[in-house]
C-alpha positions as CSV (number, residue, x, y, z in Angstrom):
1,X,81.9,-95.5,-105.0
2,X,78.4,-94.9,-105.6
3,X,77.7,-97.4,-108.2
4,X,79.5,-99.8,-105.5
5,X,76.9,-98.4,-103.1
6,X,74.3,-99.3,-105.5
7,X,74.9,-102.5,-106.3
8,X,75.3,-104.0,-102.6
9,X,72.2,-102.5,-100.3
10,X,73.2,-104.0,-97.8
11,X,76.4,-102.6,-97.2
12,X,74.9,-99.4,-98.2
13,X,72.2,-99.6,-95.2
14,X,75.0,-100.6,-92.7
15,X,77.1,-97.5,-93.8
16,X,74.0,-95.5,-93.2
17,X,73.5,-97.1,-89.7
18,X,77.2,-97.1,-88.6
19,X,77.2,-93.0,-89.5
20,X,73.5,-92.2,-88.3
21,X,74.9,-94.1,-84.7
22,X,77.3,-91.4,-84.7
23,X,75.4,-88.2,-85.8
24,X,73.1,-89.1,-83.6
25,X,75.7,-89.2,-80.9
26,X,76.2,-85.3,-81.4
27,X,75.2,-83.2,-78.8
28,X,73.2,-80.0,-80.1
29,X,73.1,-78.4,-76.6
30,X,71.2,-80.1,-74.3
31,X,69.6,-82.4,-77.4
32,X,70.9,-85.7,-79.3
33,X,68.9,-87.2,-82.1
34,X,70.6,-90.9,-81.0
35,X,68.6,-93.4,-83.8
36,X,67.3,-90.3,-85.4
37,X,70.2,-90.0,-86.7
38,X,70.3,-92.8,-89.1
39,X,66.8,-91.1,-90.9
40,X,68.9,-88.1,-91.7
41,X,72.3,-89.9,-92.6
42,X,70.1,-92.2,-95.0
43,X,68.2,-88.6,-96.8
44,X,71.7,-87.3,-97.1
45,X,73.0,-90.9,-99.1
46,X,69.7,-91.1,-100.7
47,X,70.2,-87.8,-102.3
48,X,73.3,-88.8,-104.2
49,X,71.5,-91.4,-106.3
50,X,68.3,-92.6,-107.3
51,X,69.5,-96.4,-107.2
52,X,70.5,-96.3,-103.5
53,X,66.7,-95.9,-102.2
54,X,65.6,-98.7,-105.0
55,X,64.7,-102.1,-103.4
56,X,64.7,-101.3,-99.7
57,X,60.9,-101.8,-98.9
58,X,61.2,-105.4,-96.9
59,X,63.9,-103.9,-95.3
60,X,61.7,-101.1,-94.3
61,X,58.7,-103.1,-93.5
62,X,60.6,-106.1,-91.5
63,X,62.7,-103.4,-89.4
64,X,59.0,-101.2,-88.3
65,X,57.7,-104.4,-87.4
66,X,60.6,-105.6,-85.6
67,X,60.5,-102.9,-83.1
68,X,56.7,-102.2,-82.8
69,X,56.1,-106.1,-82.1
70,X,59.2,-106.0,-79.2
71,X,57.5,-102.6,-78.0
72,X,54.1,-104.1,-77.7
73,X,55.2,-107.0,-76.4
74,X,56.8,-105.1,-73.2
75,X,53.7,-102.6,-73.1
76,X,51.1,-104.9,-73.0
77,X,50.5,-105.3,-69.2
78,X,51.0,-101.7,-68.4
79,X,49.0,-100.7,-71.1
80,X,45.2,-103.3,-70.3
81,X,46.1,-102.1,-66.6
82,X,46.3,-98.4,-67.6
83,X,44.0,-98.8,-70.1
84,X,41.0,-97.0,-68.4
85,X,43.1,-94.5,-66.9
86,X,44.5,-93.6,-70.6
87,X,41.2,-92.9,-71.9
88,X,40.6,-89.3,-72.0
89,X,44.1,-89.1,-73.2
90,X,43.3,-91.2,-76.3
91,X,40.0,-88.6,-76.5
92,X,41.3,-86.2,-76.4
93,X,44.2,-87.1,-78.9
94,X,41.6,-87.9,-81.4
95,X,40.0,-84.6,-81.1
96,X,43.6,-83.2,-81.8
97,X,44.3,-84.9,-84.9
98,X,40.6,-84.0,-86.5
99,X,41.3,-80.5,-85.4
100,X,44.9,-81.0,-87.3
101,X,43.2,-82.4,-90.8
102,X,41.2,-79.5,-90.6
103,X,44.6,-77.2,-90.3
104,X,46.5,-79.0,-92.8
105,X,43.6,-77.9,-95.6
106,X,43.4,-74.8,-95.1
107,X,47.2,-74.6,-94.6
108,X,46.9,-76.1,-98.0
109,X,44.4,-74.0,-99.3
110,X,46.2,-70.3,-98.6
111,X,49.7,-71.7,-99.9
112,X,48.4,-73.4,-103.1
113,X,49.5,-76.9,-102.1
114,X,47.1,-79.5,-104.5
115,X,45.4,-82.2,-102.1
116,X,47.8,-84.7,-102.7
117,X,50.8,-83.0,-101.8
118,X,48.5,-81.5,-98.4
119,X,48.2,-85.2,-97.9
120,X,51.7,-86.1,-98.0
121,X,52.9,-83.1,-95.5
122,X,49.9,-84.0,-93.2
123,X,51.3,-87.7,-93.4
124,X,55.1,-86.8,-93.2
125,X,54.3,-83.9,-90.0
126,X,52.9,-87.0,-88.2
127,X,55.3,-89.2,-89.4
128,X,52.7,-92.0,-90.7
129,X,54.3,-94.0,-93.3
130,X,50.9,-95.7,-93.4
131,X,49.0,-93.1,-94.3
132,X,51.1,-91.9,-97.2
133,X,51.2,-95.6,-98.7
134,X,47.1,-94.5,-98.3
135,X,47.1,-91.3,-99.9
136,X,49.5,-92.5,-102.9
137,X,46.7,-95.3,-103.5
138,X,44.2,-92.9,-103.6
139,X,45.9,-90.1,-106.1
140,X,47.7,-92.5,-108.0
141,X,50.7,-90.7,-108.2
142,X,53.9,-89.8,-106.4
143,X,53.0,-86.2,-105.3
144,X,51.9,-87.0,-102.0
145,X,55.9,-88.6,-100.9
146,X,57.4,-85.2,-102.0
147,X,55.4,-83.4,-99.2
148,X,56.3,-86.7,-97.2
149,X,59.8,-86.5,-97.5
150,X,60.1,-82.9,-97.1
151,X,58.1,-83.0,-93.8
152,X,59.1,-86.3,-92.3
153,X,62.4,-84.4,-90.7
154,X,60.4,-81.4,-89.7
155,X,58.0,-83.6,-87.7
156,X,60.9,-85.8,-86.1
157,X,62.6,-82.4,-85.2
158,X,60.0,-80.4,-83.8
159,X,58.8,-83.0,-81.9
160,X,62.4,-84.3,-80.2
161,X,62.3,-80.8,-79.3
162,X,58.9,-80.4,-77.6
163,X,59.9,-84.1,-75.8
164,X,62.9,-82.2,-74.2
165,X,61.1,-79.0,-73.3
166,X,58.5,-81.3,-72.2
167,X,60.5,-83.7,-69.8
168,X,62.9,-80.5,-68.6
169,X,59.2,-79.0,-66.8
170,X,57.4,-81.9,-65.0
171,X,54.1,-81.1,-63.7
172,X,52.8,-83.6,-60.9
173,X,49.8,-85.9,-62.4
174,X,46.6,-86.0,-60.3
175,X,45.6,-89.1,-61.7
176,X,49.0,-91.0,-62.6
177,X,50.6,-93.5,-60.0
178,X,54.2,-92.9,-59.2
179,X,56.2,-95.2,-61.6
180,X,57.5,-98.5,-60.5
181,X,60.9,-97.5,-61.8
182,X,60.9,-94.6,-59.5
183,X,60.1,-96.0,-56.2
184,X,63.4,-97.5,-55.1
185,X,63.5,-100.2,-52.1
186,X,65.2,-100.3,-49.1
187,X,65.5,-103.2,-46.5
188,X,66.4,-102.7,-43.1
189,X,65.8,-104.6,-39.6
190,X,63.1,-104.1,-37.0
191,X,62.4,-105.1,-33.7
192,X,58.9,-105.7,-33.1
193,X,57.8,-103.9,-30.2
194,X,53.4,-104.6,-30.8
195,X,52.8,-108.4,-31.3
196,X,50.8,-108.1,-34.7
197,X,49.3,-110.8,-37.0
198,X,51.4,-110.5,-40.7
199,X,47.7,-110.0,-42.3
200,X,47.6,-106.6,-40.3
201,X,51.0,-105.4,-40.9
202,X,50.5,-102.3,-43.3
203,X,51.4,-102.9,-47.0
204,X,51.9,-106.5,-46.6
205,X,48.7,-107.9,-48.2
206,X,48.2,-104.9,-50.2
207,X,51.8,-106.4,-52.2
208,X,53.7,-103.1,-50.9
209,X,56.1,-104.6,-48.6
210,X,57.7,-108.2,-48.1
211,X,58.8,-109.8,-44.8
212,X,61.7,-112.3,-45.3
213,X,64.0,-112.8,-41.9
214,X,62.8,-113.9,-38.8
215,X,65.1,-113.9,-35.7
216,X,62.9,-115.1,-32.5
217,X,65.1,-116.7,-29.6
218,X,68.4,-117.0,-30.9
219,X,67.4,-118.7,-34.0
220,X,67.1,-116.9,-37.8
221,X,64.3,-118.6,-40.3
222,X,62.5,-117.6,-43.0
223,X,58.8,-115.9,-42.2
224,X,55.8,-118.0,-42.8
225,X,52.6,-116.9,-44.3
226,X,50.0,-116.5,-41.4
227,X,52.9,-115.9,-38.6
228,X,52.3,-114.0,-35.7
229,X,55.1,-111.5,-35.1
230,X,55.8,-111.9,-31.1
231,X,57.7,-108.6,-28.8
232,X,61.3,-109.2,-29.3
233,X,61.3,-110.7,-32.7
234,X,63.4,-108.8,-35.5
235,X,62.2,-109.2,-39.0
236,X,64.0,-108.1,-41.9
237,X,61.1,-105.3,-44.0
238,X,61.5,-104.7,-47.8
239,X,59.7,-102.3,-49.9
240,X,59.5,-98.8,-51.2
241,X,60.5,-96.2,-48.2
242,X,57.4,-95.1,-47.5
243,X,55.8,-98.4,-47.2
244,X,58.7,-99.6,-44.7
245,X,58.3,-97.0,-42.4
246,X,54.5,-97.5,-42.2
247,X,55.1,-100.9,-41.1
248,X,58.3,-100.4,-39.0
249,X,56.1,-98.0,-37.0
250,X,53.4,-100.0,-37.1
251,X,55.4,-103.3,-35.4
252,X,57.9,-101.0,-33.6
253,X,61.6,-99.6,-34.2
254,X,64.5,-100.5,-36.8
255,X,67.7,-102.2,-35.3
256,X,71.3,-101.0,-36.6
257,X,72.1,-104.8,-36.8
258,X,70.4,-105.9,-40.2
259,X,69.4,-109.6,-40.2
260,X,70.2,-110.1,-44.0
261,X,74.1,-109.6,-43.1
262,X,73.9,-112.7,-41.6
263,X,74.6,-116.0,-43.6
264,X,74.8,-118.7,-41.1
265,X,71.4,-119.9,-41.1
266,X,69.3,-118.4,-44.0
267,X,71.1,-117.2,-47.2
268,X,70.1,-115.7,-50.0
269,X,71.0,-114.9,-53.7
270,X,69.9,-113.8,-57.1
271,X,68.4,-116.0,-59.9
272,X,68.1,-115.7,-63.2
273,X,64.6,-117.2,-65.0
274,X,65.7,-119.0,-67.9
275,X,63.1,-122.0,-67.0
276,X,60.3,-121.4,-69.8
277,X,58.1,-123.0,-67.5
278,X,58.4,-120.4,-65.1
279,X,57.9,-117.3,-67.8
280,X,54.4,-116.3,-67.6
281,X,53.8,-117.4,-64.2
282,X,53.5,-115.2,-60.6
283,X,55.2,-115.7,-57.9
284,X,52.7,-116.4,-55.8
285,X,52.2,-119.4,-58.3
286,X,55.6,-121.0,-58.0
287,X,54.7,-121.3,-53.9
288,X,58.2,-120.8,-53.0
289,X,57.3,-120.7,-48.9
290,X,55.2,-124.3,-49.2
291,X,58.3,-125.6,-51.7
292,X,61.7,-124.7,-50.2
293,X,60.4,-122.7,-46.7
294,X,62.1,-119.2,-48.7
295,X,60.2,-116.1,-49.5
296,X,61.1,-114.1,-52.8
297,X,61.8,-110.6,-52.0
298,X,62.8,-108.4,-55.4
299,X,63.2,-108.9,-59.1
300,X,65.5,-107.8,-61.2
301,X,64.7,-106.4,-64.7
302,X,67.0,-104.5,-66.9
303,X,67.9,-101.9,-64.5
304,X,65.5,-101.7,-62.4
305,X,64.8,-103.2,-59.0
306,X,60.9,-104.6,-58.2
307,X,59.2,-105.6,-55.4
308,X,58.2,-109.4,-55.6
309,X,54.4,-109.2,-54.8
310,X,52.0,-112.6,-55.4
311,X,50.5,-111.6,-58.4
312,X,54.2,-110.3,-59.9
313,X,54.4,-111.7,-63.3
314,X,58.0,-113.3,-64.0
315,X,59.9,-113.0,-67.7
316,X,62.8,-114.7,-69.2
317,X,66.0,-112.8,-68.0
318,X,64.7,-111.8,-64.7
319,X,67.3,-111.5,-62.0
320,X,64.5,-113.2,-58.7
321,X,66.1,-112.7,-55.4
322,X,65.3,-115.2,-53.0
323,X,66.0,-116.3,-49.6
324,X,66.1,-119.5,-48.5
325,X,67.5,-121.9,-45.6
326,X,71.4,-122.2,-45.8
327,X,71.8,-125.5,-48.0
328,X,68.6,-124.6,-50.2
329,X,69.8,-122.8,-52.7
330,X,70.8,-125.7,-55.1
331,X,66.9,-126.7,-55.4
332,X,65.7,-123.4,-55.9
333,X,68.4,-122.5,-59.2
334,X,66.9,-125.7,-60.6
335,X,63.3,-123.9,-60.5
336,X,64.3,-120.7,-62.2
337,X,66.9,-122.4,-64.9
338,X,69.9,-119.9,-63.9
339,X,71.4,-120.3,-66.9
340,X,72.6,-116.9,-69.0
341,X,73.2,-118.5,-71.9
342,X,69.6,-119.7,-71.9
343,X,68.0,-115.9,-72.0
344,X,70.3,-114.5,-74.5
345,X,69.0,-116.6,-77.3
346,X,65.7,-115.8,-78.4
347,X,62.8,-118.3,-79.0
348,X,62.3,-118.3,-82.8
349,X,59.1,-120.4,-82.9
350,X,57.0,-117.6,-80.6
351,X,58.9,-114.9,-82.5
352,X,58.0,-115.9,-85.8
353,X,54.4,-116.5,-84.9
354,X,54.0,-113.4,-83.1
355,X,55.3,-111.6,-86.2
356,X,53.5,-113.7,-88.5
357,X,50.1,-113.1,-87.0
358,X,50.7,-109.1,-86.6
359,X,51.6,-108.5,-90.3
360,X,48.6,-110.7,-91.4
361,X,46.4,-109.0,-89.4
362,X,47.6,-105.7,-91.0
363,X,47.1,-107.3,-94.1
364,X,42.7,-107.5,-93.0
365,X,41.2,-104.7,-95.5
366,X,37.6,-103.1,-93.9
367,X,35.3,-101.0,-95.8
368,X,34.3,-97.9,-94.7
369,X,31.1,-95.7,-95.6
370,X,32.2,-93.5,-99.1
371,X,34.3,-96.0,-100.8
372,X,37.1,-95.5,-97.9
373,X,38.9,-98.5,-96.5
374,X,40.9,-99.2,-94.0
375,X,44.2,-101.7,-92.8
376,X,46.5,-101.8,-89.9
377,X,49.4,-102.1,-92.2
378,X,52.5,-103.4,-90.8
379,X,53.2,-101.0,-87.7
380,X,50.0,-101.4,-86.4
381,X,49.4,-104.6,-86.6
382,X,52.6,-106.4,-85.1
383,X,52.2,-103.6,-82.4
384,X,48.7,-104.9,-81.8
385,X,49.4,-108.5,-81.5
386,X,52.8,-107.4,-79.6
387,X,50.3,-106.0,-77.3
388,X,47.9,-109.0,-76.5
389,X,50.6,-111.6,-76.4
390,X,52.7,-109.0,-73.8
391,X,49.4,-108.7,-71.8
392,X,49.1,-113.0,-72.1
393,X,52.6,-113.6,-71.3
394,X,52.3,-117.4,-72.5
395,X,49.8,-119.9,-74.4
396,X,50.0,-123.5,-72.8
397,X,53.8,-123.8,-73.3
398,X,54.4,-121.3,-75.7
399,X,56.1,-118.2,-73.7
400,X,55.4,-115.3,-76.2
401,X,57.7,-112.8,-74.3
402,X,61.2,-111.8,-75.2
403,X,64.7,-111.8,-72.3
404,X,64.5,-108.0,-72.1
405,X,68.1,-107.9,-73.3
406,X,67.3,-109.6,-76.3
407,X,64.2,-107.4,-76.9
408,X,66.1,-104.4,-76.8
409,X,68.7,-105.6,-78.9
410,X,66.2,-106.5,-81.8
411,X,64.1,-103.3,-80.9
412,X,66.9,-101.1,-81.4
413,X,68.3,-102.7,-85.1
414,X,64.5,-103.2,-86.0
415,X,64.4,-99.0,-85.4
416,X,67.6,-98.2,-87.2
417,X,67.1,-100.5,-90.4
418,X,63.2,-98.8,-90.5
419,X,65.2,-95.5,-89.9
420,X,68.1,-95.7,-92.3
421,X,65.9,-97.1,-95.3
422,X,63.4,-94.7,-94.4
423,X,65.9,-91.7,-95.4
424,X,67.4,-93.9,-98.2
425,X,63.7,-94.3,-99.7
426,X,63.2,-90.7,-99.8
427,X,66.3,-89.0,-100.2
428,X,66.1,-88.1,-103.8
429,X,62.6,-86.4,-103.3
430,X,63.8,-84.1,-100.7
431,X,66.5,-83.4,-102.8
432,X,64.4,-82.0,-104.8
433,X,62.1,-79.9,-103.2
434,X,64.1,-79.1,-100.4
435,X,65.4,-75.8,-101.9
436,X,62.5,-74.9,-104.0
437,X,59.7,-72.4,-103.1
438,X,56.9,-74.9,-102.9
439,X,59.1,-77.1,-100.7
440,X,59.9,-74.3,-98.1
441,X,55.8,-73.8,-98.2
442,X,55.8,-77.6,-97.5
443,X,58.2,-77.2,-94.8
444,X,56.5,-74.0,-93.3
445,X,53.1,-75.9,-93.2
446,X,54.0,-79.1,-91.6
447,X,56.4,-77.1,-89.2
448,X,52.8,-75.2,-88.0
449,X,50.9,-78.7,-87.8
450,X,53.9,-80.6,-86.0
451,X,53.9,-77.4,-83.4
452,X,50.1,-76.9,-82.9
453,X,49.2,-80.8,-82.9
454,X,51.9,-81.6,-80.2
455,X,51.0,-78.2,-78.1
456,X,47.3,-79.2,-77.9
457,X,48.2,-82.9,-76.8
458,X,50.4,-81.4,-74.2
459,X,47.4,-79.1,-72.7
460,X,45.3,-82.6,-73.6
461,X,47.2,-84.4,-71.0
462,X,47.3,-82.1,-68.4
463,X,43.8,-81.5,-68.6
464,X,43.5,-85.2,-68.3
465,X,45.6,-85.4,-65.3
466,X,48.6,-87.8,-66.6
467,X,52.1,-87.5,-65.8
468,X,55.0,-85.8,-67.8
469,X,56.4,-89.2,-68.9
470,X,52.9,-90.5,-69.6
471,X,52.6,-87.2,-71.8
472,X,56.3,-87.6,-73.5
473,X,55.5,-91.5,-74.7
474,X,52.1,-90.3,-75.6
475,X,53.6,-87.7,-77.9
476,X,55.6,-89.8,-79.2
477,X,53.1,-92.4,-79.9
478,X,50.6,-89.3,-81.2
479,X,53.5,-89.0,-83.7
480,X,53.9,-92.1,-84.7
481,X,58.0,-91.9,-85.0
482,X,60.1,-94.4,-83.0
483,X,63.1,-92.3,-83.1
484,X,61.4,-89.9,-80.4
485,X,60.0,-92.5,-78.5
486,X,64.2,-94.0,-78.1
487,X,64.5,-90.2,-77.3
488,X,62.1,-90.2,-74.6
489,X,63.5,-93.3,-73.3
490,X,67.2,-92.3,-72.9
491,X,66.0,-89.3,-71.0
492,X,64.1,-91.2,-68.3
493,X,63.1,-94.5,-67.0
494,X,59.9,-94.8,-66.8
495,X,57.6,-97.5,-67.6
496,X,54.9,-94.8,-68.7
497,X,56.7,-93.4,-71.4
498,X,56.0,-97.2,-73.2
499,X,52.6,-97.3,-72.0
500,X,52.0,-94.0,-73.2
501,X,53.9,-94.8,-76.6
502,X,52.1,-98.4,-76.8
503,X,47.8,-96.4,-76.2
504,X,48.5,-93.8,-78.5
505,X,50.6,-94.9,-81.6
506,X,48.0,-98.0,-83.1
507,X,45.0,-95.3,-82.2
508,X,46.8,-92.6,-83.9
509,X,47.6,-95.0,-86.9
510,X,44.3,-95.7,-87.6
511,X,42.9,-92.3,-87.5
512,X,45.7,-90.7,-89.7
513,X,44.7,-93.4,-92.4
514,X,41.0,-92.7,-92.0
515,X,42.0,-88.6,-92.1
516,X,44.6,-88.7,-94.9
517,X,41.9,-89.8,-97.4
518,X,39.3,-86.5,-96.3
519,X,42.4,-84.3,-97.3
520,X,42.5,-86.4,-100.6
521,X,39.3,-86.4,-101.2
């Protein structure tokens, strides 16, 4: 069985992935390892023979950059709009992991561990895959992957576990907006009681709230930018709660008899942007009121529900919910595309060349004072360019984004192939040493370093004011392991966690290369 193993990777790396799927599926109390799995499934096969980790580095390499490019690419506007706000946190995370290489040698030092193998734990604690490629160049042996592959688990584990602690205690941020995904909406009718310009009704030009019914005299339109809301008119309100009930008490009282129930005269329905000529663009740009006398209200993405504002930014596979004049909605599904086949395929040109460009600028070697070097390697350069092409959203008529469903299918087989070869790569080495007295001193030290780095980034980001979920992505990104990042993920929604993830993991990168060669050295 094993030689059959051996002589078909492939089939070996899908075994590893069907089982680690499952594993990971395993409740340990409150705690599963979900894609996690597959990194410990693939140490337990890579144990049983050295041929079964041979030839798996493209695998490796494609599957990291698979899911760092899709992460960056759905990062990239949260993160330049963040950006400022995530500063201290990417401080003070800095500070943390010079404090850390500092722990890690003299960890080193009182147990006897040589440089190299210091190097390795340091790398396999922090789960930087870069960094031990960097310390192997620079001792010119294998030594450092030992402590790699011995702490590599100890770092995924320790820090799943401080995630869940972390996310089961929220603390409210002082500086952190509330999340988009948390806000809900709710639309209701109101009867304006205070004749009001629209420009003056609370929310509205701030892009809180959205106005779409009008029923004056008998007769139900759409609203019209620049209106002037007269006693007696009903207009249908939607936004978060809050917002609504500014403006309800603003223009006067809510009505039991909700406009948008209604179909006679306006209708409305959801549209799916498959049109790549409307990726990219913002709602205000597509000038639905002027166009088709409609207003779009909400946008569907993934699971969760947004407000439409001007300056929303649409992406292939949004659900757009827009209402129209009965008899309207034919023109308006011709704008968007509505097709779903369209957004389940993936555009292979803008793919390809968003890939492309990340791993060749991880391939961009820079000098550095004392005959150190430096390279983005292939995380952080695909996350990088994920990053800027997210934030661009589209070049002329190329549309660099990905239909979130597709994104997360890719993301998720780019993480378990990364995973699974991972633990096939270095199963025989923790084999090894796993038992041994120098590899329980390996374990012991990057257990302490995996503890005390994610404990001082927690009191980091409170001290910096950010939210819990900013804090959890943050960690994970500090880290450097997708596998907690999915964790964080499947216990909240929260577009923080990725931004977090996306400011802290190509920062982190690049200072575990430059501090894995001072342990060397």
């Amino acid at each position: 069985m094993v030689d059959v193993l051996a002589s078909t990777p492939l089939l070996t790396m899908m075994l590893v992935v069907a089982l680690g799927t499952l594993v990971g599926a395993i409740p340990f109390g409150p705690l599963r390892f979900g894609p996690a799995g597959a990194l410990f499934v693939g140490l337990g096969v890579g144990a049983l023979d050295p041929r079964l980790g041979e030839g798996l580095g493209l695998l490796q390499t494609l599957g990291l950059a698979l899911f760092v490019y899709t992460v960056g690419l759905t990062a990239g506007n949260t993160f330049f709009r963040d950006l400022r706000r995530q500063l201290p946190l990417m401080g003070g995370a800095g500070l943390v992991l010079a404090a850390m290489t500092g722990v890690a040698m003299l960890l080193g030092g009182v147990l006897g561990l040589a440089p190299a193998l210091t190097a390795g734990t340091f790398a396999g604690a922090l789960t930087s895959t870069p960094a031990l490629a960097t310390a192997i160049d620079r001792t010119g042996g294998q030594e450092p992957a030992v402590g790699y592959s011995l702490a590599y688990p100890v770092g995924v584990v320790v820090t799943i576990l401080l995630v869940a602690a972390l996310l089961a205690r929220p603390w409210t941020a002082r500086r952190d907006p509330d999340p988009v995904a948390g806000q809900g909406l709710v639309d209701i009718s109101v009867e304006v009681e205070r004749p009001s310009l629209l420009a003056d009704v609370p929310g509205l030009r701030e892009g809180e709230l959205r106005l779409s019914y009008l029923a004056r005299e008998g007769a139900t339109r759409v609203v019209k930018p620049g209106e002037r809301l007269e006693v007696g008119d009903r207009v249908v309100m939607v936004g978060p709660e809050q917002a609504v009930a500014r403006a309800r008490d603003h223009l006067g009282r809510r009505v039991d008899e909700h406009l948008a129930h209604d179909r006679r005269d306006v209708d409305h329905r959801r549209f799916v942007v498959s049109d790549p000529r409307v990726a990219g663009r913002t709602v205000g740009e597509l000038d639905v009121p002027g166009r088709f006398d409609g207003v779009v209200t909400r946008v569907r993405r993934g699971d969760l529900d947004l407000l439409a504002s001007e300056d929303f930014v649409l992406e292939l596979g949004d659900r757009v919910r827009v209402i129209v004049p009965r008899g309207r909605l034919g023109e308006v599904s011709g704008l968007f595309g509505d097709s779903e086949r369209s957004v389940s395929e993936v555009d292979a040109l803008t793919l390809g060349v968003g890939l492309a460009a990340g791993l060749a600028l991880g391939l961009v070697t820079l000098p550095l004072p004392g005959g150190l070097d430096f390279a983005l390697g292939s995380a952080a350069g695909p996350l990088v360019v994920g990053i800027v092409l997210g934030r661009l959203e589209r070049t002329g008529p190329l549309v660099w984004g990905v239909p979130l469903a597709a994104n997360l299918t890719i993301r998720q087989l780019g993480l378990l192939l990364f995973l699974g070869a991972t633990g096939l790569v270095s199963g025989q080495a923790f084999a090894a040493q796993a038992l041994t007295w120098t590899g329980l001193q390996v374990v012991a030290a990057a257990t302490v370093i995996t503890l005390v780095s994610g404990v001082l980034f927690v009191g980091v980001a409170r001290l910096a004011g950010v939210s819990t979920e900013r804090a959890a992505g943050g960690l994970a990104g500090f880290v450097g392991q997708p596998a907690i990042l999915a964790y964080a993920k499947g216990r909240v929604t929260d577009e923080r966690v990725e931004a977090g993830y996306a400011a802290l993991f190509a920062l982190g990168l690049i200072l575990k290369i430059l501090l894995v060669q001072v342990i060397v050295a």
